[in-house]
N, C-alpha and C positions, 0 to 999 in steps of 0.2 A: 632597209635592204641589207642583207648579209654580207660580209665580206665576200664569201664564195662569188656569192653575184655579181657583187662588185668588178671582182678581180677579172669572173669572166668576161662580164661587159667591155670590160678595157683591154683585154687581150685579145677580143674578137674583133674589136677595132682597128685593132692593127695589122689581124693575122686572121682572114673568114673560120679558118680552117683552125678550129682552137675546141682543144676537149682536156678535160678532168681526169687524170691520171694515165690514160693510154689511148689512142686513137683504133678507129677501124683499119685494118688490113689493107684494106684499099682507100685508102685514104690518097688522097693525090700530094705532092710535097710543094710547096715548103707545106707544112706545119708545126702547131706550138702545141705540147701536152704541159701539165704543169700540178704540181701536186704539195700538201706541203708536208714538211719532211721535220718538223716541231715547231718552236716558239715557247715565249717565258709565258710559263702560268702566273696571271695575276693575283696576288693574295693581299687580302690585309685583314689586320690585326684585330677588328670591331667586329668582322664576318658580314660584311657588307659586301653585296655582289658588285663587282667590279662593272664600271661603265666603257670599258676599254680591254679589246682581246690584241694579242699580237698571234706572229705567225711566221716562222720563215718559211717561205713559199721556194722552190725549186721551180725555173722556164727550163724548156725546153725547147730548144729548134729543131727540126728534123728538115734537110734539105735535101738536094743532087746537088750542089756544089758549096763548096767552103764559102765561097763568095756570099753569096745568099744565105745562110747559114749566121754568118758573123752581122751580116749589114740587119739583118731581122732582128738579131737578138738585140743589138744597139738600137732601133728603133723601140723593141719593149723596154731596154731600159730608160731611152729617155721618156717613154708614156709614163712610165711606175712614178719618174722622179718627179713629173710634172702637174699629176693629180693632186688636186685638191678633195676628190673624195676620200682616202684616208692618206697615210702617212709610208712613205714603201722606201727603203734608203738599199742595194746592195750592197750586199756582205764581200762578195768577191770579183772580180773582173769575171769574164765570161771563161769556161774554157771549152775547147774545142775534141772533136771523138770523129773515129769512120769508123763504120764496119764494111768489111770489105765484103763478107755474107751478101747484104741485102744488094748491092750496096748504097749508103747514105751516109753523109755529113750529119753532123750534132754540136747543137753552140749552148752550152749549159751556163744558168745563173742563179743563184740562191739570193733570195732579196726577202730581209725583215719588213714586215708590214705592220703599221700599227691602225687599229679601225677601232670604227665606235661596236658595240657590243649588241 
């Protein structure tokens, strides 16, 4: 199974409402988008395909309140840290966003993943 799959599987476990770089319009809140934003390309020297990709993955919460917002994105990070399907550690504490447009809360986190290939 791919990472992609992976990561979805575990994000929608914690969050029904979980899509691949951007959500539909009417999408209901909370929801989690999440995309990744790079990762170390593996190399080695023999030119042997590597049996291991990494990846830093960027969550996203979108909520109506900060509250919910924050307590979501803590609950994906302790999913990430507790799997044993690959290997997922964050990079940064969560940070928080509104736009007052929409409006909507946002609880942002970047977490290196490392997976089988």
């Amino acid at each position: 199974m791919s990472l992609e799959t992976q990561l979805f599987t575990l994000l929608q476990a914690v969050c029904p409402r979980t899509f691949p770089d951007f959500a539909p319009t009417t999408t209901a809140r909370p929801y989690v988008t999440y995309q990744q934003i790079g990762g170390v390309a593996v190399n080695h020297l023999d030119r042997l395909v590597p049996n291991k990709r990494n990846a830093l993955v960027q969550v996203n919460v979108w909520s109506d309140t900060r509250a919910e917002a924050s307590a979501l994105i803590q609950s994906i990070e302790d999913a990430l840290r507790m799997t044993t399907v690959f290997q997922a550690e964050p990079q940064n504490a969560p940070h928080t966003s509104f736009d007052a447009d929409i409006p909507v809360y946002a609880a942002i986190q970047d977490f290196d993943i490392w997976a089988d290939r």
